[in-house]
C-alpha positions in Angstrom: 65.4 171.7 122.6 66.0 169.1 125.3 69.6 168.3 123.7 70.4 171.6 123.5 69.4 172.0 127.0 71.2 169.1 128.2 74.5 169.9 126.6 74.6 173.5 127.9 73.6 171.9 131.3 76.7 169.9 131.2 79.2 173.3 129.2 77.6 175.2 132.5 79.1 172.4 135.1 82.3 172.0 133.1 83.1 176.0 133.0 82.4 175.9 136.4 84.5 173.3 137.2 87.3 175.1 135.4 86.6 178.4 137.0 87.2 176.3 140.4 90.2 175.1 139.5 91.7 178.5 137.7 90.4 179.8 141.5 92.3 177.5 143.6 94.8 177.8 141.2 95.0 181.5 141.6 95.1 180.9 145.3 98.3 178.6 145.5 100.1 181.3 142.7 99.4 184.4 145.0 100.6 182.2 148.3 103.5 181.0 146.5 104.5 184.5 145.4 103.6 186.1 148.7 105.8 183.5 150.7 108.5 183.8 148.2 109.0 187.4 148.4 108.4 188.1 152.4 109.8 184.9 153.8 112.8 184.5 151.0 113.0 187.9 149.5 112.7 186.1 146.1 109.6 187.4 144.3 109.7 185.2 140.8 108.7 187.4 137.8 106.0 185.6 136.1 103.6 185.4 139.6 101.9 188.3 138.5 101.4 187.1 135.0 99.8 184.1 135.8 97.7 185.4 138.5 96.5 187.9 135.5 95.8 185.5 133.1 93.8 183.3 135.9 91.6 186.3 137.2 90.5 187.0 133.9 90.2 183.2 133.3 87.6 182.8 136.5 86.1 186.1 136.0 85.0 185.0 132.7 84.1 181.3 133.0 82.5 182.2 135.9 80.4 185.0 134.3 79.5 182.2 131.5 78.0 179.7 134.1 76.5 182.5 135.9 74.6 183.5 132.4 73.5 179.9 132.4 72.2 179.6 135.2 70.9 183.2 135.0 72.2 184.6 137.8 73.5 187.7 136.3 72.2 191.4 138.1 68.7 191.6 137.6 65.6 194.0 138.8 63.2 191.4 139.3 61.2 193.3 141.9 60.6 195.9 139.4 59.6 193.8 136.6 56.9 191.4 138.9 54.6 194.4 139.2 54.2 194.6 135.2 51.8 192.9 133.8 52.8 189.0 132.7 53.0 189.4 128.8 55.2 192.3 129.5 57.2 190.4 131.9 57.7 187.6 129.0 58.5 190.4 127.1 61.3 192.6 128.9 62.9 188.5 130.1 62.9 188.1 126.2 64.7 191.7 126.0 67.3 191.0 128.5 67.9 187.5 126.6 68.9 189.5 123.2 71.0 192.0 125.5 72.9 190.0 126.9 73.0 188.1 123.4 74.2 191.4 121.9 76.9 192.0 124.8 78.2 188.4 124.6 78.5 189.1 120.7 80.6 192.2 121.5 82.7 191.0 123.6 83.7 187.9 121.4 84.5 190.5 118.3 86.6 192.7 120.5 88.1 189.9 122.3 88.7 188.2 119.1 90.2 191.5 117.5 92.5 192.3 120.7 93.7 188.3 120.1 94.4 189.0 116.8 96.0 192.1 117.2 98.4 191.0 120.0 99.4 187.6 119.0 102.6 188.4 117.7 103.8 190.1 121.2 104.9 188.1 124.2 103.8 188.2 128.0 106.5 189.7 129.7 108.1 186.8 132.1 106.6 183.9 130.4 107.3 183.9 127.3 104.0 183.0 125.5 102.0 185.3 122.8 99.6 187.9 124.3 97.0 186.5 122.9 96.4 183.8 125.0 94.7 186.4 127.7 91.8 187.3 125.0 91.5 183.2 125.0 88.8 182.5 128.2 86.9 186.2 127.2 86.2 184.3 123.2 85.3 181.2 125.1 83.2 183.0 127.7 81.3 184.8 125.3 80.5 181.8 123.0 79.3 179.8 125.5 77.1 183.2 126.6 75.8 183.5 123.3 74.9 179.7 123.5 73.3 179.9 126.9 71.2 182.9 125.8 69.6 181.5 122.5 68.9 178.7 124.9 67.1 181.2 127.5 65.3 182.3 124.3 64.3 179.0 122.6 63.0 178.0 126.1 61.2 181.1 127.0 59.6 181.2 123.5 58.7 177.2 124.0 57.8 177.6 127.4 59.5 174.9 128.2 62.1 175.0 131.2 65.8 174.8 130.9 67.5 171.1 132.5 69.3 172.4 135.7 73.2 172.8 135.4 73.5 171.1 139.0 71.3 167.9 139.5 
């Protein structure tokens, strides 16, 4: 259990790192294509592409670390006035549902890959597919992070902190 915790500690820091950089990425993209077409009248083509494919990119790697960390949407006030056993309980239940979402999303993402990899982004020349690539490796790592939540709730033993 403590490997598993440790490596998911370090996949946690590491999507993070790369939703950062997708970020400030996304950042310099929208600037560049925002100077270009106001200050040069010269809006390139593939700006919007790429700011596309980095939103989904941080939207998902961030989601992941956020999962990992477990700081998803939560009613925790609710749940502190049930009993404790029932509180181990409905944590345990919102472990396998976000388990069952993550699983969803990877077969639907995977699917839409599939589906689209013989088309092209328009502007950049590359297969559609590559957009359903940071949802399939969002919602493995999910998947990951939540048997962890439930190995370590069901051990009682805590989870190593993504952030030392």
């Amino acid at each position: 259990m403590e490997q598993l915790s440790l490596w998911s500690a370090r996949l946690s820091r590491w999507v993070l790192h790369a939703a950062c950089v997708c970020l400030a990425g996304l950042g310099i993209i929208v600037i560049y294509g925002v100077v270009l077409r106001y200050v040069f009248n010269n809006s390139p083509p593939y700006v919007e592409q790429v700011a596309l494919l980095l939103v989904i990119s941080v939207a998902m790697f961030g989601a992941a670390a956020g999962v990992r960390d477990a700081g998803h949407i939560g009613l925790d006030s609710a749940v502190k006035l049930l009993p404790e056993k029932a509180q181990f309980w409905v944590g345990a239940l919102v472990d396998l549902l976000v388990l069952l979402f993550a699983a969803i999303l990877l077969w639907g993402s995977y699917e839409m890959g599939l589906s689209t990899r013989h088309d092209n982004i328009p502007t950049l020349g590359i297969s559609e597919a590559y957009r359903y690539l940071p949802p399939v490796i969002a919602s493995v790592l999910i998947i990951l992070f939540s048997i962890e939540h439930l190995l370590s709730s069901f051990i009682r033993k805590p989870s190593a902190a993504s952030w030392n």
